[in-house]
Phi, psi and omega in degrees: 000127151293138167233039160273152196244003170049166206259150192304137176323131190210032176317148190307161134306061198282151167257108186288091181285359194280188196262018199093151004306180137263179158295108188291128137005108135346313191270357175272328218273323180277297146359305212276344186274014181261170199262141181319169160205137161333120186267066155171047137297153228240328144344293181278329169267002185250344193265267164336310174292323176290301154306345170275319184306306177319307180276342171334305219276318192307326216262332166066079185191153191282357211250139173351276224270098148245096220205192184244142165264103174283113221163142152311188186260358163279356188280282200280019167247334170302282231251016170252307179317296195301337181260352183270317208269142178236138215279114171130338179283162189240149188234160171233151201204094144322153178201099146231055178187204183261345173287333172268354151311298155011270207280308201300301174270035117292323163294343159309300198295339175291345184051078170250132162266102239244162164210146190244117172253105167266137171230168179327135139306131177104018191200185185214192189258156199268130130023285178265353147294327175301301192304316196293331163306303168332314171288342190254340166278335192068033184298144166307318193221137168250121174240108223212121161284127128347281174216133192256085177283027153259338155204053167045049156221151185253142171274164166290112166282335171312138186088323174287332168306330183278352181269323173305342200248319178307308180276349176091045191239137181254105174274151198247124188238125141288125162229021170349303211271336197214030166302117179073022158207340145243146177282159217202064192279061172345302184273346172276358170259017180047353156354133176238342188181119163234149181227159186225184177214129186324305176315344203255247211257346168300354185089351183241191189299179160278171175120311180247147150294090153279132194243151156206143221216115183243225225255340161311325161330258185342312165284338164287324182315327218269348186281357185254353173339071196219060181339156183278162176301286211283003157228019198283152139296154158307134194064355178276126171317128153249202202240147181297339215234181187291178183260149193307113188304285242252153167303280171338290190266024192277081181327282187356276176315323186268345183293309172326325195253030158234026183238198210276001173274346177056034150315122198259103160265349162203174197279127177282176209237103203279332170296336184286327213264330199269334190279004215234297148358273213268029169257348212251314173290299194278004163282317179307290197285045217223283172122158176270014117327305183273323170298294158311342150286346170269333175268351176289317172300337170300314197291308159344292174287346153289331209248343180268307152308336166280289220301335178288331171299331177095004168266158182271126129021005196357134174054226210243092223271029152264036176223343192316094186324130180276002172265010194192135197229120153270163173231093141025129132261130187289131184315135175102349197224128213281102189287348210249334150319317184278310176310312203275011114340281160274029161267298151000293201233352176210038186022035185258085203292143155209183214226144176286192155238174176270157147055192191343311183299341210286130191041047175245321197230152164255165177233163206201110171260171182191092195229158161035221185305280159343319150351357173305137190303325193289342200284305185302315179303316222285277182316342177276313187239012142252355170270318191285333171288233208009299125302348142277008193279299197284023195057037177251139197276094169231183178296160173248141185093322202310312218282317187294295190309309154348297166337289205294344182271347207261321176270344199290343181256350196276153143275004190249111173293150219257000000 
């Protein structure tokens, strides 16, 4: 045991190039610095109510249950699996990545019967695989990522909410990476639960879930019903069906306690609730067009500043998630060297990858706050000192100019 008490928190000004977390907003980071309030101060559930309507508009969808998870953002795919799924169902999970791994052993730990549509990393699943499994397993849940940052590519969602509604099937989307930088029309994609995360392209800490749940959802959640003893009320139903294994993530309950009974299933986490608010307020009044036209243009211009270095690309780049660029590391050249490099000399991060990927590829986000013209240059013309540095042979200048003709043509601001 020590008994130095160590010096008040003083992080470097770092710029988070990575594949996430990023640099949180200001107005969010001033938001979060606001003073407690009781959670069922009438202040404060109204503060909630409020966040549910924002995100409604984020998720660009009709349904009730629009909330918050208190929790990273696996907190709200742990607590969308857990509460759909009963030990013996069976699920179907695109898998081209580490996420749809993910997806696949939370739905196990659910004592779920996983069935997997795999494609290559670096390419996504075809459609009609998806379909065809669905018709031939017959699942209760189709659990499907969204945009895969292990290896920078999104899958396509069109068409599958209608292949889950043919078969009697509920779909589930992870949109961590790309909730408020790709578009994402829940109800017009038949979406049944999607869940997210701050960190990425909303711009905020990592730490909250915004969830939306729609009312088919709901009701197999609401058929798992089983309240604690110590706050039931009189007369409320509990479900026909088993009751949900985890507590912490038992929607059922927690739906409760964001709806006008205010069931206190746990103390809600209210500085996570005003940064994840106002995280919601600057996507909107930004708007989601111009919010999603602006990170399609970063990617552009990331991808034109590489290609001009002569370095190559990963995978398969009509799928390319637009908030997140994997790169080849070029034979001869030390990657993990190079981050600490530019962490080292231009306080910037950018990110390895996992599993298969590990020290083949760097990945670069441009996201959320960061999406900025100056940040891709910035990030850009410090990857190119660096490398040159490790002796790899490029243009000088090139990565920038590039950049800079890709916003110089645009009408959309950068």
């Amino acid at each position: 045991m020590t008994n130095e008490i160590f010096d008040e928190i003083d992080p470097p000004q770092r710029l988070l190039m990575g594949p996430g977390p990023v640099n949180a907003h200001p107005r969010v980071l001033r938001a979060m610095s606001a003073q407690l309030l009781g959670q069922f101060d009438p202040e404060f559930t109204a503060y909630m109510n409020e966040t549910m309507a924002l995100y409604r508009r984020v998720f660009e969808t009709e349904n009730r249950w629009t909330f918050l998870i208190d929790g990273t953002s696996r907190a709200g795919i742990e607590a969308a699996l857990i509460s759909v799924l009963e030990p013996g169902d069976r699920v179907v999970i695109p898998n081209f990545g580490r996420f749809g791994l993910l997806l696949t052993e939370i739905a196990q730990r659910c004592g779920a019967e996983v069935t997997t549509v795999d494609a290559e990393w670096g390419t996504v699943v075809e459609v009609t695989a998806i379909e065809e499994a669905v018709a031939r397993v017959k699942p209760r849940l189709v659990a499907c990522v969204h945009g895969d940052t292990s290896t920078t590519m999104a899958q396509p969602l069109e068409g599958i909410g209608d292949i889950c509604r043919r078969h009697g099937a509920l779909l589930y989307v992870d949109a961590t990476a790309t909730l408020g930088g790709m578009s994402l029309p829940v109800d017009e994609l038949g979406i049944d639960i999607v869940t997210a995360g701050l960190q990425k392209c909303l711009g905020g800490p990592s730490g909250s879930a915004p969830i939306t749940i729609s009312d088919r959802a709901a009701e197999r959640i609401f058929s798992r019903r089983h309240v604690e003893k110590g706050i039931a009320p009189a007369g409320l139903a509990a479900g026909s069906a088993s009751r949900i294994a985890s507590n912490y993530f038992d929607l059922a309950m927690i739906m409760d306690y964001w709806s006008e009974k205010r069931l206190n299933h746990h103390t809600e986490a209210t500085t996570m609730l005003y940064g994840a608010r106002e995280c919601a307020r600057i996507v909107l009044q930004e708007g989601l067009e111009a919010r999603y036209a602006r990170h399609a243009l970063a990617s552009c211009a990331m991808v034109a500043g590489l290609e001009a270095m002569g370095l190559t690309l990963f995978g398969n780049l009509s799928n390319k998630m637009s908030n997140v660029t994997g790169i080849e590391i070029p034979a001869g050249i030390d990657g993990e060297r190079v981050r600490t490099r530019m962490r080292q000399d231009f306080e910037i991060e950018i990110g390895s990858s996992f599993g298969p990927l590990q020290g083949r590829i760097w990945r670069i986000g441009a996201m959320g706050y960061n999406c900025r013209k100056h940040n891709v240059l910035i990030t850009l013309n410090a990857l190119e000192c660096v490398l040159r540095g490790q002796g790899f042979k490029l243009p000088s200048g090139a990565a920038a100019d590039a950049a800079l003709a890709i916003y110089s043509a645009s009408e959309i601001p950068a």
